[in-house]
N, C-alpha and C positions, 0 to 999 in steps of 0.2 A: 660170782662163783667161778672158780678156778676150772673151765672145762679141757684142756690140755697141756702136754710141759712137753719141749723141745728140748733136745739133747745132742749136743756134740759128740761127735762118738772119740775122737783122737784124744785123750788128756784125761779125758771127761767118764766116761765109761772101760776104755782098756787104757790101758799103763805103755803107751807108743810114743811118747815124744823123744826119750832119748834113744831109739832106734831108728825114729826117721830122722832124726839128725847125724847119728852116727851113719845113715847109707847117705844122706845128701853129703856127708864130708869127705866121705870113700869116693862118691859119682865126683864131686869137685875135685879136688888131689887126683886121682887119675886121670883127669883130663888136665892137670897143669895148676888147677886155680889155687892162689896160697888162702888156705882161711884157716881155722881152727874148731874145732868141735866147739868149745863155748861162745862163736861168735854164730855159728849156724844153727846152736839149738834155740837161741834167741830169738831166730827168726821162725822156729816152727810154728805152725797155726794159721801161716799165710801157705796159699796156693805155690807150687810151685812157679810158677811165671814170675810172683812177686818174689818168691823169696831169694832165683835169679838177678833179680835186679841189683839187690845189695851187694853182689860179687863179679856182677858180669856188665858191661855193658852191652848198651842197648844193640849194638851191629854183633856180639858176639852172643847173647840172646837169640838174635835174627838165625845168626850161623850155626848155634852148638843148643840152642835150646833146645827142641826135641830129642836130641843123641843122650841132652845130660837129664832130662828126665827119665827117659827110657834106661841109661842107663842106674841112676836110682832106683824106681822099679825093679828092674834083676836082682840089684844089689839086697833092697828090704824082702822080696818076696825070698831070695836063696837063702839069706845069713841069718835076718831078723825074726819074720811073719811068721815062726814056729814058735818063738819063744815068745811072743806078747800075752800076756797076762790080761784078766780083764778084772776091776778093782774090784775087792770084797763087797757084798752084798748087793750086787749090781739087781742080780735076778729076784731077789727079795723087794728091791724095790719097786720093778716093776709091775710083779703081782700086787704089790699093796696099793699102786696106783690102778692097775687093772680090775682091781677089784673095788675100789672107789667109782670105777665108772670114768676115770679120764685114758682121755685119749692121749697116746705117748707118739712122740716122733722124733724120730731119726735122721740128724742132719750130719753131713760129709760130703768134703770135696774128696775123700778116696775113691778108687774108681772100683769097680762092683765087686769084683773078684777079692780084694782086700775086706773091704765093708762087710762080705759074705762071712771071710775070717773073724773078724772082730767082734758078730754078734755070736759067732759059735765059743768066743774065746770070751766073750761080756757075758757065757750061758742064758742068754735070751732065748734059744732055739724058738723063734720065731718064722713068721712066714711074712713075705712084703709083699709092697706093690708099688715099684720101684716109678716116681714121676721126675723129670729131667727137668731141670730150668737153667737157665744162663743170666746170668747180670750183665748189664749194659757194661763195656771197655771190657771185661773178661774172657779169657778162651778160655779158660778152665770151665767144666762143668759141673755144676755141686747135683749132690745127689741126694731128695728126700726120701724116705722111704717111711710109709706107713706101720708101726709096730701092730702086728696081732697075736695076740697069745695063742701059740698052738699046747694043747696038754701035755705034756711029757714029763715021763717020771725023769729023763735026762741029769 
């Protein structure tokens, strides 16, 4: 018997992939890198570390990696993160699962402040309880987060 479903929140729940690929292509091109929006949205879905790789080497990773993350961040949280949409009947679904009695959870490597956006933009208005893990070779940290229904007419 099916006691829980795990969900990606990027693709899967809000409509984000061609906006973090559109700021990863701005963060790259402003700092030099030649690539193109349909060769960087290819790679969304991987951590930023990895998706570094494909365009940077590994000593320019070492050198510009944190700058071109952070600078992605500015870029998605100023231009993008208002406009992300969360797919139709997101919140339908999770009552009809929350009302089955399973347990729903929430997977992302987005970092909390975004993830916060996406469950308000997925109409979840939920409440968490946010547990940290890391993968072996990985600096990126993924982020589970436990769904609870809180009642809202929202």
């Amino acid at each position: 018997m099916l006691k829980a479903v795990i969900f990606d929140v990027d693709g899967t729940l809000v409509d984000s992939v061609d906006a973090h690929a559109k700021a990863w292509t701005e963060a790259l091109e402003q700092a030099g890198v030649d690539c193109d929006f349909a060769s960087v949205r290819h790679q969304i879905g991987k951590g930023g570390d990895q998706l570094l790789k494909e365009f940077l080497s590994d000593e320019e990773i070492e050198r510009r990696g944190k700058e071109l993350e952070e600078a992605r961040k500015e870029i998605f949280t100023t231009n993008y993160l208002e406009g992300i949409q969360g797919f139709p009947k997101v919140r339908e679904l999770f009552q009809r699962l929350l009302a089955d009695k399973k347990q729903v959870v929430l997977a992302s490597s987005a970092v909390e402040d975004e993830l916060a956006a996406y469950k308000e933009k997925a109409r979840t208005w939920c409440r968490t309880k946010p547990r940290r893990t890391t993968r072996r070779n990985r600096s990126r940290t993924r982020i589970f987060s436990r769904l609870r229904w809180a009642n809202s007419t929202g």
